[in-house]
Structure formats: C-alpha cells, structure tokens
MISE-315044 format. One line per field, with one value per atom (N, C-alpha, C): chain; residue in one letter; x, y, z; residue number from 0. Coordinates in nm, 3 decimals, padded with zeros to 5 digits. Example, Ala and Ser with C-alpha at 12.3 -4.5 7.8 and 13.67 -1.06 7.14 Angstrom:
2
cadena: A, A, A, A, A, A
residuo: A, A, A, S, S, S
east: 01.319, 01.230, 01.320, 01.285, 01.367, 01.290
north: -00.569, -00.450, -00.330, -00.225, -00.106, 00.003
up: 00.780, 00.780, 00.780, 00.708, 00.714, 00.787
num: 0, 0, 0, 1, 1, 1
***
This chain:
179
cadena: A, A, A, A, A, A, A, A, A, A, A, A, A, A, A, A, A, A, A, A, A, A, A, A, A, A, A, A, A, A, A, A, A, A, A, A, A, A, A, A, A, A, A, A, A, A, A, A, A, A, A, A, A, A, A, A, A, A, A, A, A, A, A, A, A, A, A, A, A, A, A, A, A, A, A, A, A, A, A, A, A, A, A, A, A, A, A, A, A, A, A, A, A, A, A, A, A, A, A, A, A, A, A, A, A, A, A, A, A, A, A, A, A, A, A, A, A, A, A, A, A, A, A, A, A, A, A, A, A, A, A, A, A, A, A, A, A, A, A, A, A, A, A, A, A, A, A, A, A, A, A, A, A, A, A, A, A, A, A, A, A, A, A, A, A, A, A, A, A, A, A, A, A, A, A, A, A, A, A, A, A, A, A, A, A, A, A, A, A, A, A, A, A, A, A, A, A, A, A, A, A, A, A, A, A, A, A, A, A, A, A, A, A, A, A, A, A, A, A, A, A, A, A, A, A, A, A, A, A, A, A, A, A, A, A, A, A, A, A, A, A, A, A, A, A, A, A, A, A, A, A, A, A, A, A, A, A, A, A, A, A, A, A, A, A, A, A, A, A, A, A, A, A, A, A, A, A, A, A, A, A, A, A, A, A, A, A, A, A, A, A, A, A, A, A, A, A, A, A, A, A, A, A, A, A, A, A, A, A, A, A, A, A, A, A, A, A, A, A, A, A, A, A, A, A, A, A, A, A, A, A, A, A, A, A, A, A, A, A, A, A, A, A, A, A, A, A, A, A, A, A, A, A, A, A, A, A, A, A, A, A, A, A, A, A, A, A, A, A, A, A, A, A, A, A, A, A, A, A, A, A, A, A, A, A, A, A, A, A, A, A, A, A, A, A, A, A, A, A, A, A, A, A, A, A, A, A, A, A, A, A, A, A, A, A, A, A, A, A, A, A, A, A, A, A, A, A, A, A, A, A, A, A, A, A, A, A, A, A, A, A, A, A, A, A, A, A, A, A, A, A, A, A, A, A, A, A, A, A, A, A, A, A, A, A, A, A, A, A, A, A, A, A, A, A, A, A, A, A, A, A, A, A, A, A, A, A, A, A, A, A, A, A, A, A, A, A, A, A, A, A, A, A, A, A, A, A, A, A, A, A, A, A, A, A, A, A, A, A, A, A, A, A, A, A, A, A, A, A, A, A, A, A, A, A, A, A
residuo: X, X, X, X, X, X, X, X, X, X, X, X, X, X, X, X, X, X, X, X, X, X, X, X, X, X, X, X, X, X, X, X, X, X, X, X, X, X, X, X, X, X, X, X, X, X, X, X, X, X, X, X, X, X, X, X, X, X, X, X, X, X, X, X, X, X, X, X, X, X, X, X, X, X, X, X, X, X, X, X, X, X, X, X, X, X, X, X, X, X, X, X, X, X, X, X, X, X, X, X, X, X, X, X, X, X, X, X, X, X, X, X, X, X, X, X, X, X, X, X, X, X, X, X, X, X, X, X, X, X, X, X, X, X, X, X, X, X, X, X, X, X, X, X, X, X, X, X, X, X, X, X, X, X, X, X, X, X, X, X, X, X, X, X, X, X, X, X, X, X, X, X, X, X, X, X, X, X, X, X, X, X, X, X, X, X, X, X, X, X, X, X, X, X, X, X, X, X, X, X, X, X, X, X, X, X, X, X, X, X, X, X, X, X, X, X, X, X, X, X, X, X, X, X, X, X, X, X, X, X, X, X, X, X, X, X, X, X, X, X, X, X, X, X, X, X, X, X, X, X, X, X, X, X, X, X, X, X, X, X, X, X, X, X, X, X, X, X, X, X, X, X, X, X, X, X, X, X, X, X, X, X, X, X, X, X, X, X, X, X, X, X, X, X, X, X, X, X, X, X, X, X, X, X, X, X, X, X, X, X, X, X, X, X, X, X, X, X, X, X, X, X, X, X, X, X, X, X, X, X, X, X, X, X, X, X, X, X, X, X, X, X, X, X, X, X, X, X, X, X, X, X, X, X, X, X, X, X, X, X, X, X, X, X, X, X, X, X, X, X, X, X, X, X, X, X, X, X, X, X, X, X, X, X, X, X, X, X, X, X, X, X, X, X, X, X, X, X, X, X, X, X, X, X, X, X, X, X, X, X, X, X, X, X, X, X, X, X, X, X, X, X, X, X, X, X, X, X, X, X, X, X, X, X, X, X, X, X, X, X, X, X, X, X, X, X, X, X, X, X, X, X, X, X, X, X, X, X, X, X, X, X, X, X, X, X, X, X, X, X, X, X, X, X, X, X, X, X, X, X, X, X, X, X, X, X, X, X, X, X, X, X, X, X, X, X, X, X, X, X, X, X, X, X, X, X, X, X, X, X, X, X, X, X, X, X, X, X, X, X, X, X, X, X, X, X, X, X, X, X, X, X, X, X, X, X, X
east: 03.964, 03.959, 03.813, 03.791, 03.700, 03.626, 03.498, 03.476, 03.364, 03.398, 03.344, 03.205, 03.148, 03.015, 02.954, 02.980, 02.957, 02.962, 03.012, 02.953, 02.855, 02.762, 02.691, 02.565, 02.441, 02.342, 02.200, 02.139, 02.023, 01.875, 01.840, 01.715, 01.595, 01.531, 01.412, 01.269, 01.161, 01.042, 00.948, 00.857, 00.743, 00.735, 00.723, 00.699, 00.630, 00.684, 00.594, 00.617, 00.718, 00.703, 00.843, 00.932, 01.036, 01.183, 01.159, 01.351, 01.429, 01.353, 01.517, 01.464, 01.370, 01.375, 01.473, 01.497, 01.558, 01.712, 01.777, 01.855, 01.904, 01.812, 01.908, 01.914, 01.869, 01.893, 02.050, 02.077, 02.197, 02.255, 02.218, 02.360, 02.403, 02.314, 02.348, 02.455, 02.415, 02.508, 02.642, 02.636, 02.775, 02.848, 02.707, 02.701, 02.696, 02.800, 02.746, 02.664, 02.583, 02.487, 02.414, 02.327, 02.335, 02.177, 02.148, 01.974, 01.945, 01.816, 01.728, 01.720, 01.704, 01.743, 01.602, 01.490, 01.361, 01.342, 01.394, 01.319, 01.435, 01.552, 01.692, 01.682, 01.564, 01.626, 01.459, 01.372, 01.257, 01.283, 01.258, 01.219, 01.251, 01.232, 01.229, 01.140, 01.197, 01.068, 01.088, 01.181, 01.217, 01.126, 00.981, 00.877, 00.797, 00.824, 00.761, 00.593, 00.526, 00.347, 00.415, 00.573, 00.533, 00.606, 00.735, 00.770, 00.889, 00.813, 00.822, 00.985, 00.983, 01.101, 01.219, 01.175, 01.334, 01.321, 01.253, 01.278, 01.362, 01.316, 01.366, 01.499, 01.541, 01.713, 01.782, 01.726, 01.769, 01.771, 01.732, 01.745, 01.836, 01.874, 01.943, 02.098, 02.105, 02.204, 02.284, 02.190, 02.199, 02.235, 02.133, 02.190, 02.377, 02.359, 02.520, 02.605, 02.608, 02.664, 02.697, 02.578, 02.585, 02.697, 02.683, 02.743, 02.844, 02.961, 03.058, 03.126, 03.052, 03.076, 03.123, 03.061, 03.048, 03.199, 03.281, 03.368, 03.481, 03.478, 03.528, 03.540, 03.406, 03.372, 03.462, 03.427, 03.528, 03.407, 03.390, 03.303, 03.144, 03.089, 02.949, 02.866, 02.825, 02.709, 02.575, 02.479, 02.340, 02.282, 02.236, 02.162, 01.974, 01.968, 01.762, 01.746, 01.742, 01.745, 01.833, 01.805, 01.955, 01.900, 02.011, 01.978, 01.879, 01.834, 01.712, 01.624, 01.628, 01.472, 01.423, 01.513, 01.463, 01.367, 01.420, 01.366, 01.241, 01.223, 01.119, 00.961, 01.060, 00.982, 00.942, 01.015, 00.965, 00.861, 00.847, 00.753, 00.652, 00.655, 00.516, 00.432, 00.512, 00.440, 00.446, 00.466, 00.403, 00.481, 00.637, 00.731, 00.791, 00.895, 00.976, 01.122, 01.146, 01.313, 01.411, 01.488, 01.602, 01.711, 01.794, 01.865, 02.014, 02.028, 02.139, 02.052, 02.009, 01.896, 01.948, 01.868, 01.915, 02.048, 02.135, 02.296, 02.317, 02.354, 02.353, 02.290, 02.217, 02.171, 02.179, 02.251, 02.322, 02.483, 02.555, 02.661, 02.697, 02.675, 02.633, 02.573, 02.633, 02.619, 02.598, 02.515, 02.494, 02.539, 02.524, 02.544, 02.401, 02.431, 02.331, 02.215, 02.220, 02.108, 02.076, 01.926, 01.848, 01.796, 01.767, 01.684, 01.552, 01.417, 01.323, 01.176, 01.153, 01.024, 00.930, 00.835, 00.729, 00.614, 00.482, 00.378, 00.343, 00.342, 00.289, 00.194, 00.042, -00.038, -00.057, 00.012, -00.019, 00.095, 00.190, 00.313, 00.304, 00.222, 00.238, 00.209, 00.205, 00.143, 00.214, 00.112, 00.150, 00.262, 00.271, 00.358, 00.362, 00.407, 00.413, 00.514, 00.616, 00.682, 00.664, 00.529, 00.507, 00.350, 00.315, 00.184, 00.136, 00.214, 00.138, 00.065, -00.085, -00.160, -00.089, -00.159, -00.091, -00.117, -00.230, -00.241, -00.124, -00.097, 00.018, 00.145, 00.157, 00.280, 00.300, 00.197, 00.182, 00.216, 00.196, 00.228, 00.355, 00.446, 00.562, 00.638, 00.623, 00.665, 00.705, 00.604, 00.590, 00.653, 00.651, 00.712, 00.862, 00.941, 01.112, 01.155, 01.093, 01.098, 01.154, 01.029, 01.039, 01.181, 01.239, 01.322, 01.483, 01.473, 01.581, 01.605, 01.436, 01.459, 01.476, 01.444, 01.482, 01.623, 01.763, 01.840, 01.954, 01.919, 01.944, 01.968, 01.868, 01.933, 01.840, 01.894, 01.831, 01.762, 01.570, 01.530, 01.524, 01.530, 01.528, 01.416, 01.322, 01.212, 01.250, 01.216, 01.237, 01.070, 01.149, 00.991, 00.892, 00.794, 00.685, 00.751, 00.844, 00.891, 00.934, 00.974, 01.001, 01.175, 01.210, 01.301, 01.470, 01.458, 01.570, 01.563, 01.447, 01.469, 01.469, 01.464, 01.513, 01.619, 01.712, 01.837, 01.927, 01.881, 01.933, 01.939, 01.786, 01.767, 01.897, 01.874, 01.957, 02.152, 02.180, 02.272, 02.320, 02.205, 02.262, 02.233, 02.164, 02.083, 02.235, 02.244, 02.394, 02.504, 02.498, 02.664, 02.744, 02.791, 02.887, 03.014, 02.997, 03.138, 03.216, 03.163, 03.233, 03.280, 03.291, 03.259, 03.396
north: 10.361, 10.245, 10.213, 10.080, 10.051, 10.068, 10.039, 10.063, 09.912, 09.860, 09.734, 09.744, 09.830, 09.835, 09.845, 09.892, 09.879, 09.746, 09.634, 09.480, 09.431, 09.498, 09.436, 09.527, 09.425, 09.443, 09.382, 09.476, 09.449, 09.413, 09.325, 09.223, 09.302, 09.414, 09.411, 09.416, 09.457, 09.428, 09.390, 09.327, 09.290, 09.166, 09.117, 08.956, 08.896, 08.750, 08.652, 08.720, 08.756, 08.830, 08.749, 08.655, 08.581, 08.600, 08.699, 08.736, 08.647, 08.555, 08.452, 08.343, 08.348, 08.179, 08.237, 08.390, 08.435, 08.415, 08.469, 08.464, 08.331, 08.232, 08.083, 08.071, 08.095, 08.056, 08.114, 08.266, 08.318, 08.242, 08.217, 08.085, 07.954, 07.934, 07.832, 07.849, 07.931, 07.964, 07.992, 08.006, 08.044, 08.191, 08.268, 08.423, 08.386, 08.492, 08.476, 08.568, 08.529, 08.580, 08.592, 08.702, 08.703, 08.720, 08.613, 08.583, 08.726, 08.699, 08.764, 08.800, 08.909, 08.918, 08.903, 08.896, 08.872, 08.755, 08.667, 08.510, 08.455, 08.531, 08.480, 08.503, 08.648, 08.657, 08.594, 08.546, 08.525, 08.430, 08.459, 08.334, 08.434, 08.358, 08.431, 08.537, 08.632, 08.785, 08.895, 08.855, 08.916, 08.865, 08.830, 08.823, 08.981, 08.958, 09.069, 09.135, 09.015, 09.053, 09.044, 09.082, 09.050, 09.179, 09.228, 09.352, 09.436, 09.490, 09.531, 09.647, 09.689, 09.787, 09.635, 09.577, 09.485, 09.424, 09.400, 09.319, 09.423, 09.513, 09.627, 09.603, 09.623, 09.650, 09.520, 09.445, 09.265, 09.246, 09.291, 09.331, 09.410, 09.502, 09.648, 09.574, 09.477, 09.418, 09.316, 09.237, 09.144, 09.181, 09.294, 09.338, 09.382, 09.472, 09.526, 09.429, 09.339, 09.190, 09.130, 09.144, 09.069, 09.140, 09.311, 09.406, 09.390, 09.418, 09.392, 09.273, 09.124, 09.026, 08.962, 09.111, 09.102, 09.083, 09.206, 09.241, 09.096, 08.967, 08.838, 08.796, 08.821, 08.721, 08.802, 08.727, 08.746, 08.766, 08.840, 08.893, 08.963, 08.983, 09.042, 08.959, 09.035, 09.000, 09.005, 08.949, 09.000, 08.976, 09.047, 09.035, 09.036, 08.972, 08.953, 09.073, 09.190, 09.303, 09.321, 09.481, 09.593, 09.664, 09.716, 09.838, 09.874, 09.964, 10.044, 09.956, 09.881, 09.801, 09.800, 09.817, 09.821, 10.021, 10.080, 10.235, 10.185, 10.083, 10.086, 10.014, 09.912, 09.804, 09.929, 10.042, 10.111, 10.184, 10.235, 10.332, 10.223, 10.170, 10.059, 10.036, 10.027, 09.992, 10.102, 10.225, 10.352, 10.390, 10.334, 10.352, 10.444, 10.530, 10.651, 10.566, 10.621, 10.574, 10.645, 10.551, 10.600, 10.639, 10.784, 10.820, 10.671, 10.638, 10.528, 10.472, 10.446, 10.319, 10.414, 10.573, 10.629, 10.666, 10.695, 10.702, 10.592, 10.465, 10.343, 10.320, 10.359, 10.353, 10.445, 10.572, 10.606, 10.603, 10.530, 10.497, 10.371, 10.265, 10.127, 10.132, 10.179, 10.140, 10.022, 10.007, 09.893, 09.984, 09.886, 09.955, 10.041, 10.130, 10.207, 10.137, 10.001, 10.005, 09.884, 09.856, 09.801, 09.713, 09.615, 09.517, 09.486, 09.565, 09.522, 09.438, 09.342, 09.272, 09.315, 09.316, 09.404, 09.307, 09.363, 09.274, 09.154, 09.010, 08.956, 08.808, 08.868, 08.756, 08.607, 08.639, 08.489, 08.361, 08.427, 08.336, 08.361, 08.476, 08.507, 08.390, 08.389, 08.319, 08.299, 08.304, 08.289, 08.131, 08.176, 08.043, 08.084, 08.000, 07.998, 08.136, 08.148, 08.277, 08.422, 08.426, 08.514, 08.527, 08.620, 08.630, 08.748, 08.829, 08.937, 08.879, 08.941, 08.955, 09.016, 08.959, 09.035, 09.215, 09.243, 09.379, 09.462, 09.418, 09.446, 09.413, 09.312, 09.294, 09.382, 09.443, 09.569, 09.698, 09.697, 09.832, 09.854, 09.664, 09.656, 09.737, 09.657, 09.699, 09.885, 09.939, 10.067, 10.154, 10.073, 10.151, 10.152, 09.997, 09.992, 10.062, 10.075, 10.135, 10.247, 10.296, 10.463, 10.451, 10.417, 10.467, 10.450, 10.349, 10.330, 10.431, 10.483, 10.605, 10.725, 10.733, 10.896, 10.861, 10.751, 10.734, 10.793, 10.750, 10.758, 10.664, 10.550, 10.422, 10.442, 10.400, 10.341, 10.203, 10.225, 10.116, 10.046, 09.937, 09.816, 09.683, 09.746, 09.649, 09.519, 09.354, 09.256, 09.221, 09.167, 09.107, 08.985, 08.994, 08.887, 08.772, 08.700, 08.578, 08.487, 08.361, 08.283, 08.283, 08.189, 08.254, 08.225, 08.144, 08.149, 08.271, 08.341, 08.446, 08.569, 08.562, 08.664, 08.658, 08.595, 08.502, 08.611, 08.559, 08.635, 08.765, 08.823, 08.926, 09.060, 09.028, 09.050, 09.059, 08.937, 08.928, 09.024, 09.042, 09.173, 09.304, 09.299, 09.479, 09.466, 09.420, 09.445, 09.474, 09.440, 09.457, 09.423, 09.298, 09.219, 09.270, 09.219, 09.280, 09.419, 09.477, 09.587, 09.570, 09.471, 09.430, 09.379
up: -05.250, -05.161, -05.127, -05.124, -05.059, -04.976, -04.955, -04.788, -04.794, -04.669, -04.651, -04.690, -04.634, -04.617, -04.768, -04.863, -04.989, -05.055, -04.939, -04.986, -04.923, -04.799, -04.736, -04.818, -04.838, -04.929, -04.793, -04.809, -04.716, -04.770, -04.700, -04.779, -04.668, -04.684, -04.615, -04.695, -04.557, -04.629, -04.490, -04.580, -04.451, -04.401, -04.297, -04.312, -04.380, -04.396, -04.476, -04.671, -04.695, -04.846, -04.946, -04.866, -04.927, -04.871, -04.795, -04.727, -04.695, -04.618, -04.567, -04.687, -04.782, -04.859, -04.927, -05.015, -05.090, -05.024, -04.876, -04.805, -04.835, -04.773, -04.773, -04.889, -05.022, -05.175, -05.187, -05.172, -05.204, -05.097, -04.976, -04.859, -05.014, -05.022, -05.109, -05.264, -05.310, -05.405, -05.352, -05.236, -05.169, -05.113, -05.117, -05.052, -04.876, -04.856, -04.694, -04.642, -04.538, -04.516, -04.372, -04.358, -04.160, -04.171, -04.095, -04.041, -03.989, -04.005, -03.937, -03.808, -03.719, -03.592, -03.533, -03.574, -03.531, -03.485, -03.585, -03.518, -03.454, -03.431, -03.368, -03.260, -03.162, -03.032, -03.010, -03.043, -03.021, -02.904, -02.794, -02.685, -02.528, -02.407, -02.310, -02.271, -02.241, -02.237, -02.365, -02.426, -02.569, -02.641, -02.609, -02.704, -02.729, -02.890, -02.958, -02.938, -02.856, -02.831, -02.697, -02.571, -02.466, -02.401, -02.466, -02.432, -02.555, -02.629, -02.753, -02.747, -02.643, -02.655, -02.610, -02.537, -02.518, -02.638, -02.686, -02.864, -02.922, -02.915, -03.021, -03.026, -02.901, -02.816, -02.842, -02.875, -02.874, -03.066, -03.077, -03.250, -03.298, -03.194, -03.283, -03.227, -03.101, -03.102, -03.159, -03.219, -03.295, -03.428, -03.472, -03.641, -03.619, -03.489, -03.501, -03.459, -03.441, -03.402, -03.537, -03.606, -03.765, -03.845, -03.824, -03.948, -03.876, -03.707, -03.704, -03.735, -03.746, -03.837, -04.009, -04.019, -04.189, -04.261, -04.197, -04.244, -04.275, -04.182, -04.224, -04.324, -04.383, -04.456, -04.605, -04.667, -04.808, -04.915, -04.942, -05.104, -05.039, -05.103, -05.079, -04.924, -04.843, -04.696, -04.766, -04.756, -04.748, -04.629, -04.555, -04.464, -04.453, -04.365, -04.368, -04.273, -04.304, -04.205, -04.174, -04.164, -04.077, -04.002, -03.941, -03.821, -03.844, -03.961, -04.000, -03.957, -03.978, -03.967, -03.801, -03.686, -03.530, -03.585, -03.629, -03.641, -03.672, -03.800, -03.870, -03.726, -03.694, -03.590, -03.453, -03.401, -03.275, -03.320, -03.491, -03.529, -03.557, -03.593, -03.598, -03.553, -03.390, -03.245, -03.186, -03.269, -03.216, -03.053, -03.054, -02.959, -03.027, -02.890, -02.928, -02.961, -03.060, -03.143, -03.047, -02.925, -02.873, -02.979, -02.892, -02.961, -03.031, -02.932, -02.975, -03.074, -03.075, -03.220, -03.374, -03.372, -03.449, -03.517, -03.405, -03.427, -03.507, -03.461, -03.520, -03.642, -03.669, -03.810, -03.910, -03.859, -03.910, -03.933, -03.866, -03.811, -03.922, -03.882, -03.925, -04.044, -04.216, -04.297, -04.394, -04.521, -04.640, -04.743, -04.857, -04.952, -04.995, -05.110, -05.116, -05.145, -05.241, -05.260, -05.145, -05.140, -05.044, -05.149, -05.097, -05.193, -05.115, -05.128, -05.042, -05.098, -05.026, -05.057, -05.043, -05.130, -05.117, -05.082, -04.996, -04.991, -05.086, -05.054, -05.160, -05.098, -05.078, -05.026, -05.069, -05.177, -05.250, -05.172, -05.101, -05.031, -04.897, -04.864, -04.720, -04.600, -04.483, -04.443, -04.274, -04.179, -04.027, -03.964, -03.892, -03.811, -03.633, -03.559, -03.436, -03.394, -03.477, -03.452, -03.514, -03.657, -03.744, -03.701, -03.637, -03.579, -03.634, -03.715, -03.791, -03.862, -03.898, -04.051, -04.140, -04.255, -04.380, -04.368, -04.255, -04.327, -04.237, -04.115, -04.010, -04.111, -04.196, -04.241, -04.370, -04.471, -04.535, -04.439, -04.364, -04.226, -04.196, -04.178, -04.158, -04.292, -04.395, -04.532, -04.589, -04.534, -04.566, -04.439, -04.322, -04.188, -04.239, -04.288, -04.265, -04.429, -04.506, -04.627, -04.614, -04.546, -04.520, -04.476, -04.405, -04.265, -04.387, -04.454, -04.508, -04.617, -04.730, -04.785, -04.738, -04.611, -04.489, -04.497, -04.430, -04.458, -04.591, -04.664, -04.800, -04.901, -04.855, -04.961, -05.058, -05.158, -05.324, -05.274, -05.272, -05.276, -05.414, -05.384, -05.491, -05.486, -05.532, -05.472, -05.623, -05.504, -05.568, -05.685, -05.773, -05.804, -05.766, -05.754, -05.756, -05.864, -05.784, -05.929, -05.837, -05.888, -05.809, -05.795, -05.636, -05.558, -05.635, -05.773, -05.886, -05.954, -05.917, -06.050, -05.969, -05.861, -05.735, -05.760, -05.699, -05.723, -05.796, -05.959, -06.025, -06.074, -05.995, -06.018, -05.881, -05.789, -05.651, -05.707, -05.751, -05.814, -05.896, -05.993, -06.110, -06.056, -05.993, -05.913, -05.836, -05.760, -05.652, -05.730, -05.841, -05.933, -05.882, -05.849, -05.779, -05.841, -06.019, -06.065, -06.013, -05.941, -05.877, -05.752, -05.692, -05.550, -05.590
num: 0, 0, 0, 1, 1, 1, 2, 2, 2, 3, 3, 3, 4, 4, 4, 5, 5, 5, 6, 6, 6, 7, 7, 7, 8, 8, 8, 9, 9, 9, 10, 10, 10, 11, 11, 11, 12, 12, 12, 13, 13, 13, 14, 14, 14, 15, 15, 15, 16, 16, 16, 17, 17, 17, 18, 18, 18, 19, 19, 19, 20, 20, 20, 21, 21, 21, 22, 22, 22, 23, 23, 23, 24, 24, 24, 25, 25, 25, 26, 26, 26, 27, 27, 27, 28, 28, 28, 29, 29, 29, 30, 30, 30, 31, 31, 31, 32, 32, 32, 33, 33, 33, 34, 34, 34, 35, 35, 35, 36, 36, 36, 37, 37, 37, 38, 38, 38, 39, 39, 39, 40, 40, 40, 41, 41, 41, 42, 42, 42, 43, 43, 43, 44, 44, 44, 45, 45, 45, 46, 46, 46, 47, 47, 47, 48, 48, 48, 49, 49, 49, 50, 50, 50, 51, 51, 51, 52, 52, 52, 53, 53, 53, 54, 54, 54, 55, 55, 55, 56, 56, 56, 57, 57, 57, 58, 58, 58, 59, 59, 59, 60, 60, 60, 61, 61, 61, 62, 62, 62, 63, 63, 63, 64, 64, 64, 65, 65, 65, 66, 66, 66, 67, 67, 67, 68, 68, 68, 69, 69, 69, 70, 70, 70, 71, 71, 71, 72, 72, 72, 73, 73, 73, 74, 74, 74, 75, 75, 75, 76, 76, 76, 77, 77, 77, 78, 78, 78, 79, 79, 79, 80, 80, 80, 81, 81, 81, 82, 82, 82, 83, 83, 83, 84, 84, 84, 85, 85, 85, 86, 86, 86, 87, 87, 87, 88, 88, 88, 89, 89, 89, 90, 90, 90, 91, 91, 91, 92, 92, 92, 93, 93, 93, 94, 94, 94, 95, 95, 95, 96, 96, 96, 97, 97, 97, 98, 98, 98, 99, 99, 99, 100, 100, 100, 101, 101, 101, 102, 102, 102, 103, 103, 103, 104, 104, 104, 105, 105, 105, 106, 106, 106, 107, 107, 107, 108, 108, 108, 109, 109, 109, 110, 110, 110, 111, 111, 111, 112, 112, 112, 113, 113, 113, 114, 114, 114, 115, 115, 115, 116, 116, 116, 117, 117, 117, 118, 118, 118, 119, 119, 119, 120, 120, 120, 121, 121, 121, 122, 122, 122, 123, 123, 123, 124, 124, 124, 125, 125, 125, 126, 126, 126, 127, 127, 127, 128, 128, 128, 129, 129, 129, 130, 130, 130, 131, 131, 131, 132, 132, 132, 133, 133, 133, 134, 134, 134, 135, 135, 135, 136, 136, 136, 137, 137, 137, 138, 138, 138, 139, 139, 139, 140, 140, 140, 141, 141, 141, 142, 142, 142, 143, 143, 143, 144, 144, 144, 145, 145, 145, 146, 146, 146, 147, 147, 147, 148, 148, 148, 149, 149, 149, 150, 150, 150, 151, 151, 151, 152, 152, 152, 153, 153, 153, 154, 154, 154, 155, 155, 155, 156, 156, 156, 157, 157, 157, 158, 158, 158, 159, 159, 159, 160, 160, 160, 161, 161, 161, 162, 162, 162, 163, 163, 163, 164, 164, 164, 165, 165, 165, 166, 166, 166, 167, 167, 167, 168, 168, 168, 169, 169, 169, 170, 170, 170, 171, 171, 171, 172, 172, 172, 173, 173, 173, 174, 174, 174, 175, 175, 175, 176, 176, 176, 177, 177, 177, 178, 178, 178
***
C-alpha cells in the first residue's frame, strides 16, 4: 500500500535559484502544488529581519498546513519548501531548533527524493520581500540541504537549464509512473 507521502516531492534550495518559477510551471501543467511558506506569512511582525523565531513558527505552521492539505489532492504535491527547511532557516540565524520543529520533521514526511536548487547567480536577484545576498542565499542552500540529508532524503539537485527543461527534468527524477 501506499503511503501518501511518497507523492509529495519537495522543491528546496536557496533563494532567488528558480523554486516557485519552476513550482508555478508544474501548477501549470496541472500538478498541484503548495507555495512557499516564506513569502506567504511575510507581513505584520512575522518579518524575517524583525523577529526571526516567530517567522520560524509561522513557517513550520504553514508547511504543516500545506502537507495536511496534500493528501486532497489527486496525483503527485510539489511543494516550494518543507518542514525541513524551518530546521534549515533556525540554523542559519544561528537559533536553537525547538524540539517540536524537529519532531515534525521527522514526523511529516516527502518522498525520498528532494529536488533541490542549487546556487545560480546568473537568475538570482533581490526584491522587496527577498533581502538576502546571493552569498546569504549560498548559506541558505547548504544550511536546508544539510538538514534534509541528516533526515534521510535522496538529494536531487536540479540543473542550471531553463524552467521547460526543469520541467521535464523533475518529472522524470520523481517517476510519476509509479505514483
């Protein structure tokens, strides 16, 4: 038998590297799919430069909001971040990982493999809600990595290609036909 969670496929990485252009590409083909919990709780005092542990907590709620969601939907989830990724975001900012954060991410399964974006300056680039540098967003990259290979996922780093040939690349790495 199945287990749900072996359809939900996780898109991480660093900012600014392609996650949600890649995300809304598979929305479009007709994958369902759960935003990003970063730029979703962004506003109020849940600012990330304003109090970094309530972001955290506002993230780790939101991802588990997304994954008890998942199970609706009918065929493969990808998500723009998972649980792991609040572990990855408290070690970053050099905060202590509450025990619930950890449970939960161990608790709150994807499938094994991870599909992660790797640094790529040539697309990167700031906005009103993305205030990392690229070299903070290389820091990010290698912080949520880690956390998902301590875990035990099979990383799957995407290539430097453009976001059709992601597409198809994500597509065949996931092995849908088994899904």
């Amino acid at each position: 038998m199945q287990n749900d969670s072996d359809r939900f496929f996780v898109l991480t990485g660093g900012p600014g590297s392609g996650k949600t252009t890649l995300i809304e590409a598979l929305q479009a083909k007709g994958f369902a799919t759960a935003p990003e919990a970063g730029r979703g709780v962004i506003g109020g005092p849940a600012l990330p430069w304003q109090d970094r542990g309530l972001f955290a907590e506002l993230m780790l709620s939101w991802e588990l909001r997304s994954w008890h969601a998942a199970p609706a939907e009918a065929g493969p989830v990808f998500f723009d971040r998972g649980v792991a990724d609040t572990i990855g975001y408290l070690r970053l900012c050099g905060l202590p990982v509450p025990d619930h954060v950890t449970s939960a991410a161990e608790k709150f399964r994807y499938a094994r493999r991870v599909f992660v974006a790797p640094p790529w300056p040539e697309i990167f680039s700031q906005d009103e809600e993305r205030k990392q540098t690229l070299d903070e967003a290389e820091r990010t990259f290698r912080s949520v990595t880690g956390v998902y290979a301590e875990l035990g996922y099979e990383l799957v780093p995407l290539p430097l290609a453009s976001v059709e040939e992601r597409v198809r690349f994500v597509i065949d790495r996931a092995d849908l036909r088994q899904i």
